[in-house]
C-alpha positions in Angstrom: 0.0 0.0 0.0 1.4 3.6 -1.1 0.1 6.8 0.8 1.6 10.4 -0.1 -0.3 13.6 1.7 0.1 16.8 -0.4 1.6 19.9 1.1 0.9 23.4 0.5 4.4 26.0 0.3 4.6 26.0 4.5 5.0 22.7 4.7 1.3 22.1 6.2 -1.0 19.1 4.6 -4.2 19.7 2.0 -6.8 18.1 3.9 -9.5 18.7 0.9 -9.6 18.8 -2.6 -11.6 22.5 -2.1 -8.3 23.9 -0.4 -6.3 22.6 -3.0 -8.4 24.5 -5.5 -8.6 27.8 -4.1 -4.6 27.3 -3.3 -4.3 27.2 -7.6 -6.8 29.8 -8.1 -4.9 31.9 -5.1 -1.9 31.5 -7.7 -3.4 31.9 -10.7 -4.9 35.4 -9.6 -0.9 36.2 -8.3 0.1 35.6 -11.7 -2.3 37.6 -13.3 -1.3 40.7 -11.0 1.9 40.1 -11.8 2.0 40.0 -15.5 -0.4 43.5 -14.8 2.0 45.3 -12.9 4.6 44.8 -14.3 6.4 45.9 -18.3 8.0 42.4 -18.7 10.0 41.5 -22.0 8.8 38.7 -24.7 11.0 36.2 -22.9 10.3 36.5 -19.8 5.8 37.3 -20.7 6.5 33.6 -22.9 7.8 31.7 -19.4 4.8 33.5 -17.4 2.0 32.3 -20.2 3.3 28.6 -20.4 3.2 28.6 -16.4 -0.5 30.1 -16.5 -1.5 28.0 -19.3 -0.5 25.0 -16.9 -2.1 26.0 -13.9 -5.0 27.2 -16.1 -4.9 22.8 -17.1 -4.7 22.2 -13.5 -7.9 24.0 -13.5 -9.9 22.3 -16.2 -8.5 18.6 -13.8 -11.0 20.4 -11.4 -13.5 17.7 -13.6 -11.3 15.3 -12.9 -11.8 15.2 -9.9 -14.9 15.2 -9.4 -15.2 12.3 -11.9 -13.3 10.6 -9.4 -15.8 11.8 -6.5 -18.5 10.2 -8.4 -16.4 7.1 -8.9 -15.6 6.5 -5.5 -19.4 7.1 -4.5 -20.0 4.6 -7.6 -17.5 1.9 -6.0 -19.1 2.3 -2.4 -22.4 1.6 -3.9 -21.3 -1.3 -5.5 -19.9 -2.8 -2.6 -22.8 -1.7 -0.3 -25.1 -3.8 -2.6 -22.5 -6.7 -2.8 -21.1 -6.7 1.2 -23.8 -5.0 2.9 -21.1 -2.2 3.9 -20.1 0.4 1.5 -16.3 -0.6 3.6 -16.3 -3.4 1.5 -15.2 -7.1 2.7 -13.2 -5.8 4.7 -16.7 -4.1 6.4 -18.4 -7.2 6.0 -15.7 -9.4 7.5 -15.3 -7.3 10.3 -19.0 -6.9 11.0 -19.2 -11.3 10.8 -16.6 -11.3 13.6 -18.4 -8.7 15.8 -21.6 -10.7 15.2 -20.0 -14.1 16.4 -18.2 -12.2 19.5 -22.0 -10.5 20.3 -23.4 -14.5 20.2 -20.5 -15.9 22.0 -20.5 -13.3 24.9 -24.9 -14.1 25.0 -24.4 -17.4 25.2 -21.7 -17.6 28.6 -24.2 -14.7 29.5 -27.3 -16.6 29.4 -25.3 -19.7 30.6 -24.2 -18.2 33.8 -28.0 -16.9 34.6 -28.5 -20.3 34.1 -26.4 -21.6 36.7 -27.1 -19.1 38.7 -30.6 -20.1 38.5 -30.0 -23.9 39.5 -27.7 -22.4 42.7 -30.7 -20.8 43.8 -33.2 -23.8 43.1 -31.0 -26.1 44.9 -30.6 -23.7 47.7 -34.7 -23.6 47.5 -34.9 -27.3 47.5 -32.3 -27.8 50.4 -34.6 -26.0 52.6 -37.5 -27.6 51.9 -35.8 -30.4 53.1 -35.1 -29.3 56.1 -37.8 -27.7 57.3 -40.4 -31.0 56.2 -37.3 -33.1 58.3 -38.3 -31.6 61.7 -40.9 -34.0 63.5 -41.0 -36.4 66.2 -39.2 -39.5 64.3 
């Protein structure tokens, strides 16, 4: 299993695809101010337009992304309707062992009521005895 976090310039983590957006918009509108203010020459104007053109693409992957929302929502359907937990087997697995640990724990449950319950009849019984063993003979 790979994992990889993004991080913004500080060094802190993108926690949602939103922030990450309004982090390349945020740069996007900096570049734009920048080409404004200031009388660049044809070199230099070129470099700024290819890197706008790219983060202007970055922009249009905005779709992309949300292609992938509605995939992942897609795949947690599917294995709801296959596992009975949009978590998948994994889900279901772990749900099977909780349901055998639930029936396990009932059943030493219900078996020590039980026993509990003959203590308490033989107790009952015992002192029936004795009381009906009290007499002349």
């Amino acid at each position: 299993m790979t994992v990889s976090s993004l991080k913004d310039s500080t060094g802190e983590p993108l926690v949602s695809v939103e922030q990450l957006v309004q982090r390349i918009d945020s740069e996007i509108a900096k570049d734009e101010d920048e080409l404004k203010k200031k009388d660049l020459d044809s070199e230099t104007k070129d470099r700024v337009q290819r890197r706008r053109q790219r983060r202007l693409d970055r922009r249009s992957k905005r779709k992309t992304m949300s292609r992938l929302r509605r995939q992942e929502r897609e795949l947690k359907r599917r294995d709801a309707e296959k596992y009975g937990d949009e978590r998948g087997f994994i889900g279901w697995f772990f749900k099977l062992v909780w349901k055998i640990f639930k029936t396990i724990l009932y059943v030493v449950l219900f078996a020590v009521v039980c026993y509990i319950g003959v203590i308490v009849y033989r107790v009952y019984r015992d002192k029936q005895k004795r009381k009906t063993s009290r007499g002349l003979l």
